[in-house]
C-alpha positions as CSV (number, residue, x, y, z in Angstrom):
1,X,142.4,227.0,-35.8
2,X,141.5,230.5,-37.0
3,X,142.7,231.7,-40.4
4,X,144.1,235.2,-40.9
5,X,144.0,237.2,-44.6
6,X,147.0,239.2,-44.2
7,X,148.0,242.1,-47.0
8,X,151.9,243.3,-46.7
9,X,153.7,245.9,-49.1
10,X,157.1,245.2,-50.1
11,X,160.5,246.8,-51.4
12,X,161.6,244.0,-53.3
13,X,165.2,245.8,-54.1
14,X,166.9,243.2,-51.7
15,X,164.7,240.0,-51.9
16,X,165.0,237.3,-54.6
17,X,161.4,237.3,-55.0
18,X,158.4,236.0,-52.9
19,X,158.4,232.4,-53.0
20,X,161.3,230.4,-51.0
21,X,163.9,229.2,-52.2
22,X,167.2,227.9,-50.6
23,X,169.6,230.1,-49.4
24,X,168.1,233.1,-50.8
25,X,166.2,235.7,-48.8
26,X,162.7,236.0,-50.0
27,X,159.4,237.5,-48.7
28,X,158.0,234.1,-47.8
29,X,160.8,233.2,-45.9
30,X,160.9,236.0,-43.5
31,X,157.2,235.9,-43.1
32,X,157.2,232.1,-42.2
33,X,160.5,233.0,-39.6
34,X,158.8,235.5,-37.8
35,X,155.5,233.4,-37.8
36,X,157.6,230.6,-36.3
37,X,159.1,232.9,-33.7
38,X,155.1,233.6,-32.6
39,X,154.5,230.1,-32.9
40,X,157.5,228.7,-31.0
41,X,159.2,227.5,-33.6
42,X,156.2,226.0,-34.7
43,X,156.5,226.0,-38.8
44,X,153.9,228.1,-40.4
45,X,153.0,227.8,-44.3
46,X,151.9,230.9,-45.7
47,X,149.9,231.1,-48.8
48,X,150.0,233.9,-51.2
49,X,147.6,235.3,-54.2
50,X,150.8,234.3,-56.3
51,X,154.7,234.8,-56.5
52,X,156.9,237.5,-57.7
53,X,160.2,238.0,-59.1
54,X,163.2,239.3,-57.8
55,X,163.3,243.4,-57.3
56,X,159.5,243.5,-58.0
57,X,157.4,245.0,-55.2
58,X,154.5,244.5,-53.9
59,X,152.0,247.8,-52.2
60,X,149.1,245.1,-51.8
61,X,149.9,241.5,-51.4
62,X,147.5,239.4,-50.2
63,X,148.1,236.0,-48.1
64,X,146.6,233.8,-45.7
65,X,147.8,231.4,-42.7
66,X,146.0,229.2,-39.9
67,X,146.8,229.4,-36.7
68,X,146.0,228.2,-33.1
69,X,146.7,231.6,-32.0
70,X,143.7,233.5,-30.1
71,X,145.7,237.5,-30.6
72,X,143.2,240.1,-31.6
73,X,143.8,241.0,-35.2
74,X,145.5,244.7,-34.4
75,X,147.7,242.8,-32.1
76,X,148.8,240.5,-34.6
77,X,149.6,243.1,-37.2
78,X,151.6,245.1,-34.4
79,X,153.4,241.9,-33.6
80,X,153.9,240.9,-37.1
81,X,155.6,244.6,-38.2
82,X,157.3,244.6,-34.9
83,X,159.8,241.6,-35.4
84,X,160.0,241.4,-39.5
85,X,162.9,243.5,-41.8
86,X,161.4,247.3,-42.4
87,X,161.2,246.4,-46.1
88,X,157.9,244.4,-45.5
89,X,155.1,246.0,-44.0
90,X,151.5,244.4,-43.0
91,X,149.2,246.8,-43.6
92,X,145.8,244.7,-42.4
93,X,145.1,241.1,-40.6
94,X,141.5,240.1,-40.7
95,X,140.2,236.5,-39.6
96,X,138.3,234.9,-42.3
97,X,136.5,231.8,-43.6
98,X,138.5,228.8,-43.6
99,X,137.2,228.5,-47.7
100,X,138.8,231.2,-48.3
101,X,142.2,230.9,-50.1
102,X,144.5,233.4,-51.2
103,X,145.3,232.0,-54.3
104,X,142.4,230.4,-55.5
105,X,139.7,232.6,-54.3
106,X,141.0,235.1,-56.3
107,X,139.0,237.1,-59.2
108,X,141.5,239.6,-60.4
109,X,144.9,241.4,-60.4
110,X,146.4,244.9,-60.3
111,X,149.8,245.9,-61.5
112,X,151.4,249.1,-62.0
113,X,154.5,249.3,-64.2
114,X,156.3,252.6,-64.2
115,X,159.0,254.3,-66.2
116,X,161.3,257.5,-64.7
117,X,161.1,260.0,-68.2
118,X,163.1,262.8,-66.1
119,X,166.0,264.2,-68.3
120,X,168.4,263.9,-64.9
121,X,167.3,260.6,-63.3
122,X,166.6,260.6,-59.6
123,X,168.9,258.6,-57.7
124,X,166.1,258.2,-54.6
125,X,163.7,256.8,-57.5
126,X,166.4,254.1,-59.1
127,X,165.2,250.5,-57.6
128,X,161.3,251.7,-57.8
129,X,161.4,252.7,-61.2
130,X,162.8,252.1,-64.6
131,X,164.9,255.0,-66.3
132,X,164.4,256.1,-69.7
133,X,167.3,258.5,-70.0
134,X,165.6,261.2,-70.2
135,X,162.9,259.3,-73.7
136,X,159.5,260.3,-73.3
137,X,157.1,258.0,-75.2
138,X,154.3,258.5,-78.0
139,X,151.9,258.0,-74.9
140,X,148.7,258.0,-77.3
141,X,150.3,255.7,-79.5
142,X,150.6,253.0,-76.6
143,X,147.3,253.5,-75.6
144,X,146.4,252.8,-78.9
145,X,148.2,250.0,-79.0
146,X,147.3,248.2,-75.8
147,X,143.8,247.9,-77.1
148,X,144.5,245.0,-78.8
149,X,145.5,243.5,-75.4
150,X,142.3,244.2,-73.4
151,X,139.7,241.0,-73.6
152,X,140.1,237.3,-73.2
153,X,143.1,236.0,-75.5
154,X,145.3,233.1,-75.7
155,X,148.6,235.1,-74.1
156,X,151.2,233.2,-75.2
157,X,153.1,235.4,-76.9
158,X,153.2,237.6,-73.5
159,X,154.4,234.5,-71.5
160,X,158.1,233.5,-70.4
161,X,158.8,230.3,-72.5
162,X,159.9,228.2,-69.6
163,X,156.6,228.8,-67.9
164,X,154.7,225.2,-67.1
165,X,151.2,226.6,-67.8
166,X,149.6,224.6,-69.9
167,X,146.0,226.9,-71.2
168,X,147.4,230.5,-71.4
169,X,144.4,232.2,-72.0
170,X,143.5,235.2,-69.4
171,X,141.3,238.4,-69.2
172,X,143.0,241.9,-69.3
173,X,139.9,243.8,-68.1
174,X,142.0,247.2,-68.1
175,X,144.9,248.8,-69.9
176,X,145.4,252.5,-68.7
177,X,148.6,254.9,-68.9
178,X,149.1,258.1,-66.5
179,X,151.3,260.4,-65.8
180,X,152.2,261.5,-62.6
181,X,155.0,264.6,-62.9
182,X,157.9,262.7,-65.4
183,X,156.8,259.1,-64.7
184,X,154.7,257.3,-67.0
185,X,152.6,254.6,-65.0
186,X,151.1,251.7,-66.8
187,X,148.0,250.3,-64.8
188,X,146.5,246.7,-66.1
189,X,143.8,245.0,-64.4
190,X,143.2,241.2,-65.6
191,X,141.6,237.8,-64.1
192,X,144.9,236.4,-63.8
193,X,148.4,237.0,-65.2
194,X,150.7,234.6,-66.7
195,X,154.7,234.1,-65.7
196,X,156.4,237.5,-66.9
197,X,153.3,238.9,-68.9
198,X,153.1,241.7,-67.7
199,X,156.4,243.0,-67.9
200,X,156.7,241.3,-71.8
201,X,153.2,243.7,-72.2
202,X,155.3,246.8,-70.8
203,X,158.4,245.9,-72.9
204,X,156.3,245.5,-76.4
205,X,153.9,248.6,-75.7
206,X,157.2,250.7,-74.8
207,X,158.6,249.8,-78.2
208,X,155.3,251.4,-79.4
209,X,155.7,254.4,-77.9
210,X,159.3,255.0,-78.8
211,X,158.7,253.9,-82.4
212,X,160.3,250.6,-82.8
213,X,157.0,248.6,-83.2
214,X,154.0,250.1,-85.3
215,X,150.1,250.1,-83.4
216,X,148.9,247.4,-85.4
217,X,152.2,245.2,-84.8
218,X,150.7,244.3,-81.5
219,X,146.9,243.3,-82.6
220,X,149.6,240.8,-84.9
221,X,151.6,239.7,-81.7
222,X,148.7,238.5,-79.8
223,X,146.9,236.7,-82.8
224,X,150.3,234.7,-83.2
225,X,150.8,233.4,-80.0
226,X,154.5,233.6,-80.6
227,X,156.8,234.5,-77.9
228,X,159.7,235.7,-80.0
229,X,157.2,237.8,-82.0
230,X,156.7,240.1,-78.5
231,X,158.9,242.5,-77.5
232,X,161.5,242.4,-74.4
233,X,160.9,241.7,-70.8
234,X,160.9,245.1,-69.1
235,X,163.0,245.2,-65.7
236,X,161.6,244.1,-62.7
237,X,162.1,247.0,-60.5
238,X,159.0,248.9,-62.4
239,X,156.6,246.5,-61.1
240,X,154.4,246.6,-58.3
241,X,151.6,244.2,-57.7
242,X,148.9,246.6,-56.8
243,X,146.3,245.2,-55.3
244,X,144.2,241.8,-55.8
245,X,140.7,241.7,-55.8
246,X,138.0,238.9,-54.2
């Protein structure tokens, strides 16, 4: 048995997230059919770095899958992008280690968040972004802001309350905005992320930056731990899962 670290980018417009579930089309899912197909009908489990939700994308996934299989890497990849839906795309296969895992090898996260400011929102640009009608944000204001966010914290406050995670605390190791032309990209690096956190970080900083929520507010919000002291969960479609790191 050889096992494979695959990374695959993602729309995930049309998917109900990654993980299976029944009678909803997910990443997983088509991976493990095509996989299958390759393996003659052979069930194969695919592991990912972690899950996400519904309309969230994905431009650096990472997974990992044994198999008896004796295809050269760039053979697999062609074979893999060859029979699965055009809105998931391997981008590498490499053989490694059987101790390596794609979930629990993991050292750290990338996500992007971004936010359409245009005053006439592109229709190409609606399931990739979020649109802001046309508000830009107090950019330095956020920035501000998020500094109370980098370190290692207890993040309950930026957590979905039906999560099952039991210690919350995590490591945001970088908290940057950018923008590129009228859309304003939130980058955060961490050790590891928590159900919903990032979008609840995007949510509370964005009421920052449009004035609902003072700079110091947020320094409050993480001390707390409180959920309901946080701000909204942004929509998924501004969220991308960047890239993990090993």
């Amino acid at each position: 048995m050889r096992r494979l670290k695959v990374i695959i980018s993602y729309d995930g417009t049309h998917f109900s997230g990654y993980q299976i579930q029944p009678g909803e089309r997910t990443v997983q899912a088509e991976l493990e059919r095509v996989l299958a197909i390759m393996h003659k009908e052979e069930k194969v489990k695919v592991t990912a770095s972690g899950r996400t939700d519904a309309r969230v994308h994905a431009t650096g996934q990472t997974l990992h899958f044994d198999t008896p299989l004796a295809i050269p890497v760039d053979k697999y990849l062609k074979a893999l992008n060859v029979q699965l839906p055009r809105d998931i795309r391997v981008l590498s296969v490499d053989e490694v280690a059987h101790d390596f895992h794609a979930r629990f090898s993991v050292t750290g996260k990338r996500y992007r968040y971004i936010w359409s400011c245009e005053p006439v929102q592109n229709p190409f640009r609606r399931h990739f972004t979020v649109e802001t009608n046309g508000v830009k944000p107090d950019v330095n204001a956020m920035q501000k802001a998020a500094q109370a966010i980098i370190g290692t914290h207890d993040f309950s406050c930026f957590c979905a309350a039906n999560t099952s995670v039991k210690d919350k605390v995590r490591t945001v190791t970088s908290l940057q905005f950018e923008w590129h032309g009228e859309e304003l990209h939130m980058v955060i690096e961490g050790t590891g992320f928590l159900y919903n956190m990032v979008r609840i970080i995007a949510g509370t900083l964005w009421e920052v930056g449009i004035d609902r929520r003072t700079i110091e507010n947020v320094a409050l919000v993480v001390a707390s731990e409180d959920r309901d002291k946080a701000g909204k969960t942004a929509p998924p479609q501004g969220l991308y899962l960047e890239k993990v790191f090993y």
